[in-house]
C-alpha positions in Angstrom: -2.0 -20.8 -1.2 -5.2 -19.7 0.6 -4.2 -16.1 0.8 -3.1 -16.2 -2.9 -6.5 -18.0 -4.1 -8.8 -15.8 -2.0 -6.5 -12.7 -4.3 -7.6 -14.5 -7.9 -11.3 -14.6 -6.6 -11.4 -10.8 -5.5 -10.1 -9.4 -9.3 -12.0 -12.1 -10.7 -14.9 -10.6 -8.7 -14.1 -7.0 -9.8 -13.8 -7.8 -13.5 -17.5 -9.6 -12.8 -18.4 -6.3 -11.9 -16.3 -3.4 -13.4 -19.2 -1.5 -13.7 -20.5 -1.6 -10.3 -19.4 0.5 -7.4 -17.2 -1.7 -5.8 -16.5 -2.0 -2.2 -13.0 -2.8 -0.8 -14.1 -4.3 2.3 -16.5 -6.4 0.6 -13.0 -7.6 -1.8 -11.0 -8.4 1.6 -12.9 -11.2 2.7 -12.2 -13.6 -0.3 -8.6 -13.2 1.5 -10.0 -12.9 5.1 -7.8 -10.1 5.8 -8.8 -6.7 7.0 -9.5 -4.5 4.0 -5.9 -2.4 5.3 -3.7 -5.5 4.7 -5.8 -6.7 1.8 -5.1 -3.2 0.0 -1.3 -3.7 1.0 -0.9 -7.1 -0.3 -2.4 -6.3 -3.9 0.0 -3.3 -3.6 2.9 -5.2 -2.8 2.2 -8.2 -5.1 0.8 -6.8 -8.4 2.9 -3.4 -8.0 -0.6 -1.3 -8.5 -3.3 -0.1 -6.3 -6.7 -1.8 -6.2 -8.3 1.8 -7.1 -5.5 2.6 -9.6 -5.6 -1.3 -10.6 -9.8 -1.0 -11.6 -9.7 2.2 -12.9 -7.0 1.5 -15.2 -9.3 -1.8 -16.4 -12.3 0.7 -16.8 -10.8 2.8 -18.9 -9.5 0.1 -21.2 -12.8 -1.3 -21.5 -14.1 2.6 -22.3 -11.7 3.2 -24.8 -12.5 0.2 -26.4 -15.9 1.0 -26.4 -15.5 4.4 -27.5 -14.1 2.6 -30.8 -16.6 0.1 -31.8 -20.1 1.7 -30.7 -21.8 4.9 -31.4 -22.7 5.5 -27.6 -22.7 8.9 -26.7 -19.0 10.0 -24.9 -20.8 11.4 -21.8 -22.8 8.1 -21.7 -19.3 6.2 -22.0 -18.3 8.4 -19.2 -21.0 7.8 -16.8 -21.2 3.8 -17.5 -17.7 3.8 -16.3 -18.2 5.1 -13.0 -17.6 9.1 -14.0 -20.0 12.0 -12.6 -19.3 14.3 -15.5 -17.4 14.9 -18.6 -14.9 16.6 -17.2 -13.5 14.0 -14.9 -13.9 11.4 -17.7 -11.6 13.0 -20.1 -9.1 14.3 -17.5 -9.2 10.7 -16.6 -8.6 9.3 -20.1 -6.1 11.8 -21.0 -3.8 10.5 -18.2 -4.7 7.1 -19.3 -4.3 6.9 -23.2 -2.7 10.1 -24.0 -5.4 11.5 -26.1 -9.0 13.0 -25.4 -12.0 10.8 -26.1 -13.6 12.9 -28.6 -9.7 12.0 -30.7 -10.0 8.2 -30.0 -13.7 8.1 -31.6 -11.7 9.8 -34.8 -10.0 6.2 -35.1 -6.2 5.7 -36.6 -4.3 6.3 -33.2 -3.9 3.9 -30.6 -5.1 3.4 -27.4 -3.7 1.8 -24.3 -5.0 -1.7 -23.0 -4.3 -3.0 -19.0 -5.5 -6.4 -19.4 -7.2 -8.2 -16.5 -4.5 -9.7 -14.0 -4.2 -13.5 -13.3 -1.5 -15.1 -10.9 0.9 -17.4 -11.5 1.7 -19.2 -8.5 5.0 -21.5 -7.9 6.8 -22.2 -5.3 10.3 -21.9 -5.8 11.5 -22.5 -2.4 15.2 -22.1 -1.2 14.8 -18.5 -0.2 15.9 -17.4 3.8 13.2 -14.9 5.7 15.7 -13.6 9.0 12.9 -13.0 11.3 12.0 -13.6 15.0 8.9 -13.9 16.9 8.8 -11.0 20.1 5.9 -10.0 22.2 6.7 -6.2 23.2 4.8 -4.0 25.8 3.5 -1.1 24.8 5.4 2.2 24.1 5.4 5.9 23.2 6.2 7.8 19.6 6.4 11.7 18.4 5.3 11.5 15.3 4.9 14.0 12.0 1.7 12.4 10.1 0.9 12.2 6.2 -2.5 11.7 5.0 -2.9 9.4 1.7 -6.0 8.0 -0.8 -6.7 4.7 -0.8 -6.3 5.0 -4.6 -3.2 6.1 -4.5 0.5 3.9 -5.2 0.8 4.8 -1.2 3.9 2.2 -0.8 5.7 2.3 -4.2 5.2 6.1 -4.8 4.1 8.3 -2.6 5.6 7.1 0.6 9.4 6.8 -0.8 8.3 10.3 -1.9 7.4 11.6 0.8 11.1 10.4 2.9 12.7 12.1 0.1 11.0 15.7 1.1 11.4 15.1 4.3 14.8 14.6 4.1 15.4 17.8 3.1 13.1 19.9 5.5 13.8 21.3 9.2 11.2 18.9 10.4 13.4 15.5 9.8 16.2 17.6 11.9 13.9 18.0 14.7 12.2 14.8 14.4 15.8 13.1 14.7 16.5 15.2 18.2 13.9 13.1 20.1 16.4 9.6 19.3 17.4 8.1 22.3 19.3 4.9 21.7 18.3 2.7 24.6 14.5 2.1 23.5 12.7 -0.8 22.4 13.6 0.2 18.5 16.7 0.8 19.0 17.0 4.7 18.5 15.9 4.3 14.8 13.2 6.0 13.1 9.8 4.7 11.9 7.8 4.5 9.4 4.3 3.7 10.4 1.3 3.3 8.2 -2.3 2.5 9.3 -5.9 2.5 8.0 -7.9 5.0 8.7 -11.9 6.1 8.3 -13.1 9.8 7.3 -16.2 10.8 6.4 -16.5 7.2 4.9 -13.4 7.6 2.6 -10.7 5.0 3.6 -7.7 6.5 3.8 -4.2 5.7 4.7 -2.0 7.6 7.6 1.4 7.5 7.5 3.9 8.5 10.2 7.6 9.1 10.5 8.3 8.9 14.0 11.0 7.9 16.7 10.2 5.9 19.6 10.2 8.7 23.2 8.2 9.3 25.7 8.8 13.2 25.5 6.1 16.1 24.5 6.6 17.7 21.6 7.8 21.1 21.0 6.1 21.9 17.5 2.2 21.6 16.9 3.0 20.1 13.4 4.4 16.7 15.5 2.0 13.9 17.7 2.8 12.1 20.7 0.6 8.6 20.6 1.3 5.0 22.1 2.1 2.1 20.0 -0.4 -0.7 21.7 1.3 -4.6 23.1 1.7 -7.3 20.8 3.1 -9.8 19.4 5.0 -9.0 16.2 6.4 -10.4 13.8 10.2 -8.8 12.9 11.7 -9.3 9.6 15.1 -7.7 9.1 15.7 -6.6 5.9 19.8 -6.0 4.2 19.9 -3.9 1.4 19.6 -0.5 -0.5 16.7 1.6 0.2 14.0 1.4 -1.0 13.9 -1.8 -3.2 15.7 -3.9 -0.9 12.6 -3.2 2.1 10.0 -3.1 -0.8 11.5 -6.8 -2.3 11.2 -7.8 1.4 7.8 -7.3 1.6 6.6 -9.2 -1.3 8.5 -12.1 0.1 6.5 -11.4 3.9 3.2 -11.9 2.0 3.8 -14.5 -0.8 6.1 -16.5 1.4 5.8 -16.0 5.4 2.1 -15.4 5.8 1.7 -17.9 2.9 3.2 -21.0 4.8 3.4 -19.9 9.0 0.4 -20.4 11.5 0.0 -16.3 11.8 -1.7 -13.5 10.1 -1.7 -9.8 10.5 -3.5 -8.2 12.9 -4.9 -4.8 13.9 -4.9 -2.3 11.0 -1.1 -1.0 11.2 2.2 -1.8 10.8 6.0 -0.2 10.5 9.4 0.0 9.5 12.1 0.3 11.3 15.1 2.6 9.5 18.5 1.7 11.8 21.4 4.2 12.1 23.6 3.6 8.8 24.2 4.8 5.3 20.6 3.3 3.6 22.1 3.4 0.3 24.7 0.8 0.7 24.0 -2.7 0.0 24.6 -3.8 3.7 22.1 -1.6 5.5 19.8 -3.1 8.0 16.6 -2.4 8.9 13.2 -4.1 9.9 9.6 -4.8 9.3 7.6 -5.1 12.4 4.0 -6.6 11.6 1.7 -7.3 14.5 0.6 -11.0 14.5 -1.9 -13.3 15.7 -2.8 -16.9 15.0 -4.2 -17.8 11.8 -7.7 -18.7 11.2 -9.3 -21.1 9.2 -10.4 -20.0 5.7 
């Protein structure tokens, strides 16, 4: 329960310091992950972002605030962690419905997120179909998607993102490049990885098919997918719950009770040839692996 422990401490640590500026990577080593899976397993876990997850607890505690003090609203607003006025009532709108300068009226109510605290049992009896492989490296085209660290990347946006995708010219092309006999087996993949600009951490996410050929359209990417050894979980089940249900399962159970951990700051899905809405569709979770550590 090391993983899930080293989880507690970091919200314990941000409700310590809800009004500091907090940094992720600092978080990730009370689970001594990489801030890129540390991110993914709050997400997957506790169904929330880490930036959605303390922003939500800030404006609870504002709008609390806001009801029993007489401190100024922009003063609120900057407490809080917001640069203006502006951004603190867009912010609260979206939040509790109302405008801050309403809530201080009294007689309507506000929304609370409390603080989150696990529950952890082990209920046992539940079958992970997985295999340990060490692959070579190979080649992908690729169409990329750029995403906020504070955004619901994996329960929102990235099932979003398939379903426009879906229904452009780009998923048509993107599919011409499947060749069957490959090392993924002619499906496509969904690949997300960490990545750094201009000191924002933000997540990239791919849709690609495994070929070694050059692309036709500027809008695609031709990159290698680096050795390993991975860990390869196959899923059965209705997209996207069934590969989202799969996940919580890969970091509250597997990761939980094996001798690996993650490694390197990326990982994908593998979407096989069949209907994905049936109940009996197959497809994979490929996680690169290493030996665990000692915490």
């Amino acid at each position: 329960m090391k993983w899930l422990d080293g989880l507690q401490q970091s919200i314990d640590y941000i409700e310590e310091n809800i009004l500091e500026k907090l940094d992720y990577e600092y978080l990730a080593r009370y689970t001594n992950m990489s801030v890129f899976y540390y991110q993914r397993m709050f997400s997957v876990l506790l169904g929330i972002s880490v930036g959605e997850y303390i922003r939500n607890r800030r404006l609870t505690l504002a709008g609390l605030e806001l009801t029993t003090s007489n401190s100024k609203i922009i003063d609120i607003a900057f407490k809080y962690g917001y640069e203006t006025a502006e951004s603190f009532t867009k912010a609260f709108v979206r939040f509790h419905g109302i405008t801050p300068s309403i809530a201080r009226k009294g007689n309507l109510s506000l929304k609370s997120f409390s603080k989150i605290t696990l529950k952890i049992s082990l209920d046992g009896g539940n079958t992970l179909d997985y295999k340990i492989v060490d692959e070579g490296e190979f080649s992908v085209i690729a169409l990329k998607k750029q995403f906020s660290k504070d955004e619901d990347v994996f329960r929102k946006q990235i099932p979003r993102f398939w379903q426009d995708l879906f229904k452009s010219s780009l998923y048509r092309e993107l599919i011409s490049y499947v060749k069957e006999n490959t090392i993924t087996k002619g499906g496509i993949l969904g690949i997300d990885e960490m990545a750094v600009s201009q000191n924002k951490q933000l997540f990239n996410y791919y849709a690609a098919v495994e070929t070694d050929e050059k692309p036709k359209n500027d809008k695609f990417t031709l990159f290698k997918i680096p050795s390993h050894k991975w860990a390869i979980f196959k899923c059965t089940g209705a997209m996207p719950n069934s590969i989202q249900n799969l996940w919580v399962k890969i970091y509250s159970e597997f990761f939980q009770c094996s001798s690996y951990e993650p490694v390197a700051d990326f990982n994908f899905e593998l979407y096989l040839e069949g209907d994905s809405n049936k109940d009996n569709y197959v497809s994979e979770i490929w996680v690169p692996i290493k030996n665990r550590r000692s915490l």
